[in-house]
C-alpha positions, 0 to 999 in steps of 0.5 A: 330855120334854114333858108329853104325852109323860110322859102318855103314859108314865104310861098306858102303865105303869099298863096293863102293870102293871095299877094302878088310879087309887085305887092312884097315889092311895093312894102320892100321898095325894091323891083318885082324882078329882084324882091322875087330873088330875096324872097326865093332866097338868093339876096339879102334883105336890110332890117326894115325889109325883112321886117316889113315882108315879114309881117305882111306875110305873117313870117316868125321872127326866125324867117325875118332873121333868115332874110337878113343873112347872106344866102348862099346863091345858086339854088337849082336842085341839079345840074341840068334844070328839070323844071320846064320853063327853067329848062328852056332858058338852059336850052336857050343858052345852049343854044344861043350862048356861043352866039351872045357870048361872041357879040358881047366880046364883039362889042365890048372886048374880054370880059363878062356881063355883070351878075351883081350891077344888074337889073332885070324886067319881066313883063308881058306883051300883048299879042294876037297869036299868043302873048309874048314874054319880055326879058331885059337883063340889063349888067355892067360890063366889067373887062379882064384886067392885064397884070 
């Protein structure tokens, strides 16, 4: 069983058993933000949550195994994203990415915003003229080293 085909799986048993993300969250005891990356395959469960997940999902043992492995990570089918709402964050770094990257260097000097020290929260904000969508990425700063 490949990782793809576990995704898969997890999608199509979390919609007939209509759970949540925060519910697989909750049995994984990990955030909604980073159990949705795990189970769309770009981070590696422990044992216990693999197992967990697995059986609330009704996953065979070959996907709760799956879950356990290393995946390789980076999952989107080609260069420029094609999705919607996948394409505006692209577009939104093509826009404002010169912009980020030079206040981030600003504040904190050469290096880069961590991926791996990182959280992350999505939640949405009540508003008169159309609810608003809030996303705070939150990585440890990691300088360049001199050598």
């Amino acid at each position: 069983m490949t990782r793809d085909e576990t995704t898969q799986l997890i999608l199509t048993s979390k919609r007939r058993k209509k759970l949540k993300w925060v519910q697989l969250a909750e049995a994984a005891g990990q955030s909604k933000e980073w159990t949705t990356a795990a189970l769309m395959g770009q981070m590696t469960l422990t044992a216990e949550q693999a197992e967990k997940v697995g059986g609330m999902l009704d996953l065979p043992s070959e996907a709760v195994e799956m879950l356990q492995v290393v995946p390789y990570k980076g999952s989107l089918p080609t260069t420029v994203p094609t999705d919607p709402l996948i394409y505006r964050f692209y577009e939104l770094l093509n826009v404002y990415g010169t912009s980020i990257k030079e206040l981030i260097h600003e504040e904190f000097g050469d290096g880069i915003m961590s991926a791996i020290d990182f959280s992350m929260d999505i939640s949405r904000l009540p508003d008169p003229k159309g609810d608003r969508v809030k996303i705070v990425l939150n990585g440890k700063f990691l300088p360049y080293k001199m050598y």
